[in-house]
VMD Tcl script that draws the C-alpha trace (Angstrom):
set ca {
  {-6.19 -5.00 9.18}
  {-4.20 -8.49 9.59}
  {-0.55 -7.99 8.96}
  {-1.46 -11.26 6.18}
  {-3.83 -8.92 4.20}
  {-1.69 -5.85 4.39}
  {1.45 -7.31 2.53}
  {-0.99 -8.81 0.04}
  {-1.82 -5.21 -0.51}
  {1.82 -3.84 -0.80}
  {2.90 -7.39 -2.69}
  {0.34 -5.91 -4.99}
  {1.83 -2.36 -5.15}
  {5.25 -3.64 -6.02}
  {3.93 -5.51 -8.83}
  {2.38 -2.16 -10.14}
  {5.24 0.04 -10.21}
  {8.19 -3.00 -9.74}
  {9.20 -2.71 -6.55}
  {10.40 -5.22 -4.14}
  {9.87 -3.89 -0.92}
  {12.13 -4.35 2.12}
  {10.91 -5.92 5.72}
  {11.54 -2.67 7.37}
  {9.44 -0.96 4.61}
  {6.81 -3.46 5.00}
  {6.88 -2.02 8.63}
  {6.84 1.10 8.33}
  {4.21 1.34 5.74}
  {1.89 -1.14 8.45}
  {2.64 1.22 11.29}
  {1.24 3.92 9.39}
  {-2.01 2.19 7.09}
  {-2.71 -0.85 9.57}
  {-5.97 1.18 11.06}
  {-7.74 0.43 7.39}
  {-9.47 -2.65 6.15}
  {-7.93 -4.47 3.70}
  {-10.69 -3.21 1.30}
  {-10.13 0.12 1.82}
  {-6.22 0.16 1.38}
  {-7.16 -2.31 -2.08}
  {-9.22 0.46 -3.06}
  {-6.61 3.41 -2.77}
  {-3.92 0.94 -3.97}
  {-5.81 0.93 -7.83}
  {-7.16 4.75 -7.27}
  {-3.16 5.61 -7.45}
  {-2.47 3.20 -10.10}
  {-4.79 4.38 -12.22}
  {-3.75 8.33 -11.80}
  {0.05 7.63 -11.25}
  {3.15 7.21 -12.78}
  {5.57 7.12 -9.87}
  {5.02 4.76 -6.45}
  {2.93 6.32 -3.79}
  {4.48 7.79 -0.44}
  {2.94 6.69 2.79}
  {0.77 9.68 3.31}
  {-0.40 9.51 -0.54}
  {-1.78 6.32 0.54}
  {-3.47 8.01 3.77}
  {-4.87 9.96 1.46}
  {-6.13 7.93 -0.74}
  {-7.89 5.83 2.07}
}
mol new
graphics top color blue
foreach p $ca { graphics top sphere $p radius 0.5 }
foreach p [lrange $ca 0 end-1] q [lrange $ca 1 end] { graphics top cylinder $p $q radius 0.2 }
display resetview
C-alpha cells in the first residue's frame, strides 16, 4: 500500500476514536500493516469500529485484515 493511502486510513481511525496520531506512530503502524491494500486495511478499520469501544492495537488490526 502507498504510504498516501495508509495515513488516509489511520487519519480515518483517529477520527473514530479521537486520536491524533504522532509521525513515529504513523511509522510504526506502516511498518507493520503496509503489506495490505488500502481496501483491505479500510475494511478492518470499520470491522473494529463497529465492534469496539477502545482504539485498536497494531496486531488487532493484523487481525482484522
Amino acid at each position: 500500500m502507498e504510504k498516501e493511502q495508509f495515513v488516509k486510513c489511520m487519519t480515518y481511525l483517529g477520527i473514530a476514536y479521537n486520536k491524533e496520531y504522532s509521525k513515529f506512530e504513523v511509522e510504526q503502524h506502516y511498518e507493520f500493516l503496509k503489506e495490505y491494500s488500502y481496501d483491505e486495511l479500510k475494511k478492518a478499520i470499520k470491522g473494529i469500529i463497529k465492534k469496539s469501544k477502545f482504539l485498536p492495537k497494531i496486531n488487532e488490526l493484523i487481525e482484522e485484515c
